[in-house]
C-alpha positions as CSV (number, residue, x, y, z in Angstrom):
1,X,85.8,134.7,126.8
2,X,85.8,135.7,130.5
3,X,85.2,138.6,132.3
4,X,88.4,139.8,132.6
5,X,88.8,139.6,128.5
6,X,89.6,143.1,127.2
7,X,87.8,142.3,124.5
8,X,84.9,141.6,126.2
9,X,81.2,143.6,127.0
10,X,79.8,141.9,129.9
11,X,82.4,143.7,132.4
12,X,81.4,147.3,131.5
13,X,77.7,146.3,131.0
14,X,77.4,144.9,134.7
15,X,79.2,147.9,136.4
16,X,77.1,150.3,134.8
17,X,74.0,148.4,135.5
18,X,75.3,147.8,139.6
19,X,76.3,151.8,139.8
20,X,72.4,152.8,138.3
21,X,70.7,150.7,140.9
22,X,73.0,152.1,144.0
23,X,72.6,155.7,142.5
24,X,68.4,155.0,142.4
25,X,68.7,153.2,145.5
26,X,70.8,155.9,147.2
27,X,68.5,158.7,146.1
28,X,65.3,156.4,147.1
29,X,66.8,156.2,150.7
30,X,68.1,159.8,151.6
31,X,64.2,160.6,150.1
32,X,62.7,158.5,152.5
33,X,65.1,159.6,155.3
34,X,64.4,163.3,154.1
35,X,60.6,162.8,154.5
36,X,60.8,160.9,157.8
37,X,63.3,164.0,159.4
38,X,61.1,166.9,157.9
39,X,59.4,168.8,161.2
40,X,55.8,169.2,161.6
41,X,54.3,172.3,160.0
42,X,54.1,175.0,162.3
43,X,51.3,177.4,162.2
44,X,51.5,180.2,160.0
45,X,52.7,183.3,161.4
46,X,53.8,186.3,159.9
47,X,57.6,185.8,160.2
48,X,59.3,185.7,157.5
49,X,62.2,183.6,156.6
50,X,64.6,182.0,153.9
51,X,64.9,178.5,154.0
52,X,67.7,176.3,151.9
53,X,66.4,173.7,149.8
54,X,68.7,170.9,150.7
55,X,66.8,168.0,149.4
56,X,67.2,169.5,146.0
57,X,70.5,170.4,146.5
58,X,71.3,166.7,148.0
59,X,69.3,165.3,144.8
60,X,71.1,167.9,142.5
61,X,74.6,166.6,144.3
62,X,73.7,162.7,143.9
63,X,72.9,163.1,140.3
64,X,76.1,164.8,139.2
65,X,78.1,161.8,141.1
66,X,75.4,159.3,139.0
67,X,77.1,161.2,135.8
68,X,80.4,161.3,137.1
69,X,80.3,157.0,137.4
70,X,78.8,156.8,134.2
71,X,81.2,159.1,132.3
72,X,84.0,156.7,133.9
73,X,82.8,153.2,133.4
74,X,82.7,154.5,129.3
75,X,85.8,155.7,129.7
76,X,86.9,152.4,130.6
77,X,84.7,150.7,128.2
78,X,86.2,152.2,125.4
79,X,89.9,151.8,127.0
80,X,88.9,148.2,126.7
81,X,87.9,148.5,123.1
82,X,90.9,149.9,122.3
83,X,93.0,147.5,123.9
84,X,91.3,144.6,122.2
85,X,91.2,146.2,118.9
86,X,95.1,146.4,119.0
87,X,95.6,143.5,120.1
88,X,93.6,142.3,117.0
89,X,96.2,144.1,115.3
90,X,99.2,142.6,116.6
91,X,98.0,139.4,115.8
92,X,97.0,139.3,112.4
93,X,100.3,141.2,111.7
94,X,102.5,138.1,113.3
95,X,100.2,135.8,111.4
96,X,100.3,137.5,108.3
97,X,104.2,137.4,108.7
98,X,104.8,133.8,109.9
99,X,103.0,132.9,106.2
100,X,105.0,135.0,104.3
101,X,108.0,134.0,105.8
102,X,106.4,129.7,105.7
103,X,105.6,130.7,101.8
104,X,109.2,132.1,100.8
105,X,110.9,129.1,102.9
106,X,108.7,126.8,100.3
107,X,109.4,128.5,97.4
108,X,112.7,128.8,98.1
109,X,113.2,125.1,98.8
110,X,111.2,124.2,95.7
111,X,113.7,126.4,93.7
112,X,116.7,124.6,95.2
113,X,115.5,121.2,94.6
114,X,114.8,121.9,91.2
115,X,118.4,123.5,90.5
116,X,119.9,120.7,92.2
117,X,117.9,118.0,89.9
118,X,118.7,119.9,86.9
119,X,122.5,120.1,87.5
120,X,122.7,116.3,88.5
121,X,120.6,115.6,85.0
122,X,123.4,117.7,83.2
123,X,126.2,115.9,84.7
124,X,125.0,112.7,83.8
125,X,124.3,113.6,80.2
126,X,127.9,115.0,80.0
127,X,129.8,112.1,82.0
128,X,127.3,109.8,79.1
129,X,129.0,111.9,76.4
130,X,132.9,111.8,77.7
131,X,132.1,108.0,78.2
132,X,130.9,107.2,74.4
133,X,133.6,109.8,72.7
134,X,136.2,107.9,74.7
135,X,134.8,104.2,73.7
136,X,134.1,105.5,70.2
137,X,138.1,107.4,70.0
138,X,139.4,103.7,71.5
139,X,137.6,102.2,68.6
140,X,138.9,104.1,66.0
141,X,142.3,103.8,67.1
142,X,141.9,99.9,67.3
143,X,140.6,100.4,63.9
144,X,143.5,102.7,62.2
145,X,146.3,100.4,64.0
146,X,144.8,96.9,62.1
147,X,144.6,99.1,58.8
148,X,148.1,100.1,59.2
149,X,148.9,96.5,60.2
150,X,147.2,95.1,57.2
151,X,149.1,97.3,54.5
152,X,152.0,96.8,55.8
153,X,151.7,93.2,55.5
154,X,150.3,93.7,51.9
155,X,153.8,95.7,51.2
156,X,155.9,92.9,52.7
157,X,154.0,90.3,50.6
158,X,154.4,92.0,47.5
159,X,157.8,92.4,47.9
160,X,158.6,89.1,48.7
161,X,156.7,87.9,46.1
162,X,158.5,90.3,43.5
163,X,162.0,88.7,44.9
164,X,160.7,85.5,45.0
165,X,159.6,85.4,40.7
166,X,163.1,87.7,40.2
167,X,164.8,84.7,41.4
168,X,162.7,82.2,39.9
169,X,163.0,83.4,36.8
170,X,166.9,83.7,37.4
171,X,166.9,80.0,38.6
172,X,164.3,78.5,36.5
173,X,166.4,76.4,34.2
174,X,168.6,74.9,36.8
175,X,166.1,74.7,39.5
176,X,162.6,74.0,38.4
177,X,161.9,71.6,40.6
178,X,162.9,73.4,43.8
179,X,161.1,76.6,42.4
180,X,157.6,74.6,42.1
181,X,157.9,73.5,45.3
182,X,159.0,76.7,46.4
183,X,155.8,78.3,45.0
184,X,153.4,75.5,46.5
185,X,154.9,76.8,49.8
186,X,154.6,80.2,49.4
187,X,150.8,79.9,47.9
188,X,149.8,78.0,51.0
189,X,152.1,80.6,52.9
190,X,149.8,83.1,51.5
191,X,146.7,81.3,52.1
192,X,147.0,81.2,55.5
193,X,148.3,84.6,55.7
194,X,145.3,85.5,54.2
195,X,143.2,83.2,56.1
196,X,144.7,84.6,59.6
197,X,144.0,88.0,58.4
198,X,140.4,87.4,57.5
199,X,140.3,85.9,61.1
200,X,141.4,88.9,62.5
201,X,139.5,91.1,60.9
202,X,136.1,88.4,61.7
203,X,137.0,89.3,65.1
204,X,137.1,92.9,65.1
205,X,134.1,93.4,63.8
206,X,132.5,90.7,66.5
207,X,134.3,92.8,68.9
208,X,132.9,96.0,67.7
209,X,129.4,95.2,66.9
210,X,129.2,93.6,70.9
211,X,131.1,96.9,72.3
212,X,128.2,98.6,70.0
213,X,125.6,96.1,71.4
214,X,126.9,96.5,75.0
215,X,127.0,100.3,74.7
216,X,123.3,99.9,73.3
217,X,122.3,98.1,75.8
218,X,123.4,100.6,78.7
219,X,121.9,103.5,77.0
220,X,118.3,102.0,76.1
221,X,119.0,100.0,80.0
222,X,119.3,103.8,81.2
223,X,116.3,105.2,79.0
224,X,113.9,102.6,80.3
225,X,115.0,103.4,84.3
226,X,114.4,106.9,83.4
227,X,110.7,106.2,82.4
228,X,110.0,103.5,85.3
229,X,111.4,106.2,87.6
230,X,109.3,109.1,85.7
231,X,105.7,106.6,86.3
232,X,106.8,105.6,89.7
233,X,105.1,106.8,92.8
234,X,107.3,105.8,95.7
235,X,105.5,104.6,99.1
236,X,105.8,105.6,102.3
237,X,108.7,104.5,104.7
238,X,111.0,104.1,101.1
239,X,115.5,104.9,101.2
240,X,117.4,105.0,98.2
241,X,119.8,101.8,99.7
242,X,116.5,99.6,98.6
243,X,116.6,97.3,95.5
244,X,114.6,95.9,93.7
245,X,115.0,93.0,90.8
246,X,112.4,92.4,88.3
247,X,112.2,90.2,85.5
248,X,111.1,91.9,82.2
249,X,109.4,89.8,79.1
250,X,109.1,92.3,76.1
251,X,108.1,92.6,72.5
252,X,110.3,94.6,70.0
253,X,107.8,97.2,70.4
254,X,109.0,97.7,73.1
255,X,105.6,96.2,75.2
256,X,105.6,94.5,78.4
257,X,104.2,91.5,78.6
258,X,104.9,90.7,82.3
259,X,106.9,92.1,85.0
260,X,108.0,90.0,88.1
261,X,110.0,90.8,91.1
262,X,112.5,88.3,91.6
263,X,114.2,89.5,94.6
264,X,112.6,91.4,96.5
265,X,113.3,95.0,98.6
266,X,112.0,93.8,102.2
267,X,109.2,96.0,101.4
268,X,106.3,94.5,99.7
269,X,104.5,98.0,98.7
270,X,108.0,98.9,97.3
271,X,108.0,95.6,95.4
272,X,105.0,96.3,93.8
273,X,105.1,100.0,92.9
274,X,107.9,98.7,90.7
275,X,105.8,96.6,88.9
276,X,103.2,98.8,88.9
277,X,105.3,101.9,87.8
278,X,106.8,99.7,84.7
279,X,103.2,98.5,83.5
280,X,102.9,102.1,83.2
281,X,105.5,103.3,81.7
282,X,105.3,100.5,79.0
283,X,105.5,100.3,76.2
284,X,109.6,101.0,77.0
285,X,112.3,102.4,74.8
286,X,114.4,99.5,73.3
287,X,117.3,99.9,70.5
288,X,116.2,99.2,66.7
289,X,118.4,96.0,66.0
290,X,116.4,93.1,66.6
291,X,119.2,91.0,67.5
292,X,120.2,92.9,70.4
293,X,116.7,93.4,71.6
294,X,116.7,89.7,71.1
295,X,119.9,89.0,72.9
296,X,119.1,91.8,75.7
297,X,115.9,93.0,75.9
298,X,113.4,90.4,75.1
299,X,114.0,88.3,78.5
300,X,115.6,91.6,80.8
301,X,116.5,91.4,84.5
302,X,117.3,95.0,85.8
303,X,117.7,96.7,89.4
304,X,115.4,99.1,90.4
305,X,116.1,101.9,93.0
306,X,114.3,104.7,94.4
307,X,117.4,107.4,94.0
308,X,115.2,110.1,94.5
309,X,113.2,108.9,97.5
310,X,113.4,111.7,100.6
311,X,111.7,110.1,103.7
């Protein structure tokens, strides 16, 4: 704080303490200068006169000018107070603004970022939805168009093999012969119309049960992302363009036994916040069916990114 600070005491202090010592020193001089200009004393005589008092007067004169500076340098002491004071003022009002304005910016952003997270979580869950109605509708179609195919076939073979004994039985005595060879053809006929529909329906139900293991597999794949990403404490310098591949070994508890990074993001503390961040999260969601955890899940490779990094 220097002397020219409004707020400061040392300015006031020193000019009142300088004017004191030239008031006593002015009054200490014109006393000397008083006493050195008085004239000898005359003899007494009986004349009479009146004379002024002018050293009083002059003392009287030098003391009201000794007020005068005194009254002034408090004036201006207190100007100064006042000055500082509001300046005080000013600025705790523009600092107490600047954090009210810093603290609504935050909350504000904080209220954004969760409204944006919590839209992007609904839009997945729904796009997840529209995807499984529409395999699930698919399947049920596939399924309705065999049945149909299948009873139809049924209705053909019966027929056939009503017209077949009608005119076996109208041929019988002529054409025995030609009628049990007939039938041997038709049985095998049948047998691999059978077969070949047994086939077919084999393979739908392969087909279905690996669209139902695939589609398990995405959604548990999915669930155990979303509880890597939920343990995972990104590091510094981290974009959501880096991947990184890591090699799972599970039990059907869903336990990890080991997690390695098999190709790496460039960035070795990314690299090993993954693996950190699925040690923690275990022990990992997997589906029910053992056989799909065994196909899928027991020995699982899966890409890692950090989608919600922001550096």
């Amino acid at each position: 704080m220097s002397l020219q600070d409004p707020g400061s005491y040392k300015l006031p202090v020193l000019l009142a303490v300088g004017l004191h010592i030239l008031v006593v020193g002015l009054i200490a001089f014109e006393w000397q200068r008083s006493s050195r200009n008085m004239p000898e004393p005359e003899p007494p005589s009986m004349q009479a006169s009146l004379v002024p008092d002018y050293a009083a007067m002059e003392k009287a004169k030098r003391e009201k000018e000794a007020k005068e500076a005194a009254r002034k340098v408090a004036a201006e002491k207190a100007r100064q107070e006042k000055a500082r004071q509001e300046k005080l003022a000013r600025e705790k009002a523009v600092a107490e603004k600047a954090a009210a304005e810093k603290a609504a910016a935050e909350k504000a952003a904080a209220e954004k970022a969760a409204a944006e997270k919590v839209a992007k979580e609904k839009a997945a869950k729904e796009k997840a939805a529209a995807e499984k109605a529409a395999r699930e509708k698919a399947a049920a179609e596939k399924a309705a168009k065999e049945k149909a195919a299948a009873e139809k076939a049924a209705k053909e073979k019966a027929a056939a093999e009503k017209a077949a004994k009608e005119k076996a039985a109208a041929e019988k005595a002529a054409k025995e012969k030609a009628a049990a060879e007939k039938a041997l053809m038709e049985q095998l006929a049948l047998e691999e119309a059978e077969a070949e529909l047994r086939m077919q329906e084999e393979a739908a139900q392969r087909a279905e049960a690996e669209a139902k293991a695939a589609e398990t597999t995405a959604e548990y794949q999915d669930l155990i992302r979303a509880a890597v990403a939920n343990a995972w404490n990104y590091p510094p310098n981290v974009t959501r363009d880096m991947e990184v591949t890591v090699r799972l070994i599970m039990i059907p508890t869903g336990e990890v036994i080991s997690a390695t990074v098999v190709k790496g993001s460039g960035l070795q503390a990314l690299d090993r916040s993954v693996e950190q961040a699925i040690m923690k999260a275990s022990p990992l969601p997997v589906p029910p069916d053992i056989q799909v955890f065994e196909k899928n899940f027991r020995n699982l490779t899966m890409k890692f990114r950090p989608e919600n990094a922001s550096w």
